[in-house]
C-alpha positions, -999 to +999 in steps of 0.1 A: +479-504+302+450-525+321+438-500+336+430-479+300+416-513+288+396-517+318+385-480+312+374-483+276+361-514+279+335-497+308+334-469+281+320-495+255+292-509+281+284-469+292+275-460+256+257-492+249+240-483+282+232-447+269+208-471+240+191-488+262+159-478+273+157-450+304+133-435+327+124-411+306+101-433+287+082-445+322+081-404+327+063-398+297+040-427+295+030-414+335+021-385+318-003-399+295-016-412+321-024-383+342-036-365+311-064-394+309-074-394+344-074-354+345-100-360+312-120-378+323-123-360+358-132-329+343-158-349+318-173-369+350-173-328+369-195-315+341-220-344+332-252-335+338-264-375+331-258-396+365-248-422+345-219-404+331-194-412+361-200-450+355-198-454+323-165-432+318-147-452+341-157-482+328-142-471+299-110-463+311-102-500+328-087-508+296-068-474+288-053-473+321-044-514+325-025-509+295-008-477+305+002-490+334+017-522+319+040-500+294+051-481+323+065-515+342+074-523+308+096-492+309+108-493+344+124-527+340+143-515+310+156-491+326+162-515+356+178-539+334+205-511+320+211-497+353+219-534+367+240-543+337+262-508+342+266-519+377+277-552+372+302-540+345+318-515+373+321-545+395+334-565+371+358-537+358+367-519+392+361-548+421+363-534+455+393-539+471+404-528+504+431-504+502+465-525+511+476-497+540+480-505+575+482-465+583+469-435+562+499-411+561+469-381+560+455-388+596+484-362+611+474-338+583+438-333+587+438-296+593+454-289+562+430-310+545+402-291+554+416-257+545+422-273+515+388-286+511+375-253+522+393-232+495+387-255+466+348-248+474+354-211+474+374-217+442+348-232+426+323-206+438+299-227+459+300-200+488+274-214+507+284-247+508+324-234+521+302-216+545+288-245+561+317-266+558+333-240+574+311-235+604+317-275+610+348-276+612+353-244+632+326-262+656+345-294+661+378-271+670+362-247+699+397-231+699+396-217+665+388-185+665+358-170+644+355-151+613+331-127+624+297-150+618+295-165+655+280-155+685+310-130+708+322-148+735+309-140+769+329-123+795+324-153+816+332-177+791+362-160+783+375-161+821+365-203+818+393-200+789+415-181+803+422-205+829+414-237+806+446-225+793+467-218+821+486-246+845+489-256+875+517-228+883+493-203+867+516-197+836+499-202+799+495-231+792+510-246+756+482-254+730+484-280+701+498-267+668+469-283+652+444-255+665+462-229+650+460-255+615+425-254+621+417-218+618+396-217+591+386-176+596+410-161+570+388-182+545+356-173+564+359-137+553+331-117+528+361-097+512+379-135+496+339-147+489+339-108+466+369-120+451+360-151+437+327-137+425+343-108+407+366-136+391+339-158+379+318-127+366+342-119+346+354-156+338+314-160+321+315-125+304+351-142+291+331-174+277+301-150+261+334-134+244+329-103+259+366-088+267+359-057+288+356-064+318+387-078+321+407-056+304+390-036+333+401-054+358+438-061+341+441-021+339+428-013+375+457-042+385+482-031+363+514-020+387+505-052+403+505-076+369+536-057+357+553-057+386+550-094+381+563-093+344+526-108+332+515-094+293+476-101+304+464-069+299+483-066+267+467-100+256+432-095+265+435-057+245+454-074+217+423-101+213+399-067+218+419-055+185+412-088+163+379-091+177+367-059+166+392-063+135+368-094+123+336-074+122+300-078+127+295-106+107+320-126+132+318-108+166+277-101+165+287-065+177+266-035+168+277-026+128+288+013+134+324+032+138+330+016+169+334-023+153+351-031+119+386-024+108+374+011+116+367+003+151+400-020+158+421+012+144+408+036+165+411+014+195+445+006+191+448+046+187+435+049+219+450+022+241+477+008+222+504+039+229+511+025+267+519-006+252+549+005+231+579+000+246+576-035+254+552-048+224+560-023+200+567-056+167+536-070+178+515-037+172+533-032+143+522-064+126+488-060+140+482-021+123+502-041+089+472-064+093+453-038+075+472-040+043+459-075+040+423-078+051+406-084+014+428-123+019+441-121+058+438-162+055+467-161+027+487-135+049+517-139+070+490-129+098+473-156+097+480-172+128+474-137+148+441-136+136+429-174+138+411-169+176+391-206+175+412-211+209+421-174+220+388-171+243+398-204+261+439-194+262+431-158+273+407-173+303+432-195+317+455-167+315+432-145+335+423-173+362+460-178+365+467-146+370+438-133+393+451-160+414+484-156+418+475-114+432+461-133+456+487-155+463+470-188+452+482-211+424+460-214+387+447-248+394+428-260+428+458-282+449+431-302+461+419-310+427+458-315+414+462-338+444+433-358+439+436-365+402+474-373+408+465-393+438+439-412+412+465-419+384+491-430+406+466-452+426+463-484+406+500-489+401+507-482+438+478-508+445+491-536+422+525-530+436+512-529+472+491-564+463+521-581+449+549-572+477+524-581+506+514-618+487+552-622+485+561-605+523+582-580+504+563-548+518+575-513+512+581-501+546+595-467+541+567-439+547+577-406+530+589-420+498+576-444+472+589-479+461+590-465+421+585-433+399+546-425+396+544-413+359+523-382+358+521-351+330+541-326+329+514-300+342+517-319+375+554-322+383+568-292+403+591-303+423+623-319+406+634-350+419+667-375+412+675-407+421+707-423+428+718-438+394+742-465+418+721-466+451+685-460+437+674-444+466+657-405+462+680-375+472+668-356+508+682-324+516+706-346+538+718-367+512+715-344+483+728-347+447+764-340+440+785-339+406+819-349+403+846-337+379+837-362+349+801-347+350+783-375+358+758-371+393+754-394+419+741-391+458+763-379+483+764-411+507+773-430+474+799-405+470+811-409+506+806-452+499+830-449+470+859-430+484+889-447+495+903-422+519+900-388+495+897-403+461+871-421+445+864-438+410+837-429+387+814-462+386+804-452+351+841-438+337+874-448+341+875-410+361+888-404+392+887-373+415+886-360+451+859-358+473+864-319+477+858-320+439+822-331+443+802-300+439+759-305+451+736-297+432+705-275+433+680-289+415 
């Protein structure tokens, strides 16, 4: 809760900020300027009087001395706002030194870069993956290249060969990091086509254009079925109410091929693969028909209101496209990071208060409380111990007893008096052959 008041209070000072004057203003009084200057350049160039020259810039002392003043008069507005922003971030957000005597990541680093390095290709910024690629690769000689570097030479590869070998002349054992550190299966022009073909289709998806990707959803589709997915289904379903909605909604040419018209004879055409499994769904579609003069006041309604269907469809595509290549919808580096930054500020308070007490948290792999994240980012279930309030491992999983109620197994094992133990929340009792683990 203080951070969100901390937040909208910085909210508050950005958008009195975005009043205030900006640079802008000193941009366009320069130019003024220079349009003055370059008049009277070209009036002094094509004087024939001598006296021209002097008496133009005489002229101008004023002019300019003014100019100038309103653009230092502009500057320190600007000035002014962009100090005032930055002393309401300091004031908000003070820096503080992150309470850890060890970052958990620094065994992890490899990862970290191929996850770096495939969040850039995610995002499409090739060129910069390249690079970043080409670093990391150069740091970590042992990585092996993608196809971009120089071949090794014959005597190089000799000075390797025995680089790697011991003293007995048997290979020698290399460090599982190197093989983390192989960058080259990103580092490849056929995953670089991939993402391009996604975006190119993901902008002809926000100009509302639906073809390519039903182009790309019927070229994939043993693959998408195989996989139970309805994408192709979807995007030639929206194709339908697109067309279904006419020129004077969908800006498409006004002939046979668009219209109610146009929807019918594309269903007639494409719809018939689609039968066994959405066969209700083209039926109210083609019943559609019957109420077109008043589809608002029709039990179709809802198929037909697409104010979001462009967005849905997109994320279904990106999701989709993804997983064929064996990647999840959302970047994990991005998912990390924006958990990371809503779990932060409680950790830190927490972190702050233990050490001023000498209370620290001193177990590594788990934290002291519950981070409280959406929904979209939980994928993992997790339980803790209702008695011990310690996490359940895969070495002290969850186990339910007869009575129903769950608890961790070395409670379990804690509670038993020889084979039998008591419920602590019921006035049940069972034996410990009873308990059953669950699988969550």
């Amino acid at each position: 809760m203080e951070a969100k008041q901390k937040l909208e209070s910085l909210l508050d000072e950005l958008s009195k900020a975005n009043k205030l004057p900006r640079l802008s203003s000193a941009a366009h009084d320069v130019d003024k300027v220079i349009d003055v200057l370059s008049e009277a350049r070209e009036l002094i160039a094509g004087a024939m009087d001598p006296h021209t020259a002097s008496l133009t810039m005489t002229m101008l002392q004023n002019p300019i001395k003014f100019a100038f003043g309103k653009v230092n008069d502009d500057l320190k507005a600007a000035s002014s706002a962009h100090k005032k922003v930055g002393r309401s971030l300091d004031k908000h957000f003070p820096l503080k030194q992150l309470p850890t005597d060890k970052d958990s990541m620094d065994d992890h680093l490899p990862l970290i870069n191929r996850a770096i390095a495939m969040h850039l290709l995610r995002e499409g910024q090739f060129a910069v993956a390249s690079t970043f690629i080409n670093e990391v690769q150069t740091k970590h000689p042992r990585a092996p290249s993608a196809g971009f570097d120089e071949p090794m030479d014959e005597d190089e590869d000799e000075e390797d060969d025995e680089d790697h070998t011991d003293a007995d002349g048997s290979p020698a054992a290399h460090d599982d990091d190197d093989d983390d550190c192989d960058l080259s299966s990103l580092h490849s022009q056929e995953l670089q086509d991939k993402f391009a073909e996604m975006y190119t289709i993901l902008q002809q998806l926000k100009a509302q254009n639906l073809l390519p990707a039903i182009e790309w959803a019927r070229s994939n589709s043993a693959e998408l079925e195989a996989r139970g997915s309805n994408l192709e289904f979807e995007l030639s379903k929206l194709q339908y109410v697109w067309l279904f909605k006419g020129p004077a909604v969908n800006n498409l040419p006004d002939d046979q091929h668009n219209g109610r018209s146009g929807a019918l004879a594309y269903a007639r055409q494409h719809f018939g693969r689609f039968q066994a499994r959405h066969l209700r769904e083209i039926q109210q579609l083609a019943s559609a028909m019957v109420f077109a003069p008043n589809l608002p006041a029709s039990p179709y309604h809802q198929t037909f209101a697409i104010s979001t269907a462009f967005a849905d469809v997109a994320a279904s595509f990106t999701r989709e496209f993804c997983s064929l290549l064996g990647l999840s919808a959302e970047s994990p580096l991005y998912l990390a990071v924006t958990a990371g930054a809503l779990a932060l500020p409680r950790l830190m308070k927490y972190m702050l208060a233990t050490r001023s007490k000498g209370t620290e948290w001193t177990t590594a792999q788990e934290l002291p409380f519950e981070t409280p994240l959406p929904e979209s980012m939980l994928f993992h279930s997790i339980f803790v111990c209702p008695v011990s309030k310690e996490q359940t491992t895969e070495d002290n999983p969850p186990m339910v007893i007869p009575c129903g109620h769950m608890l961790a197994r070395e409670t379990l094992q804690k509670l038993c008096k020889g084979s039998r133990f008591k419920c602590p929340y019921c006035p049940s009792e069972g034996l410990m052959r009873d308990a059953r683990r669950v699988v969550l």
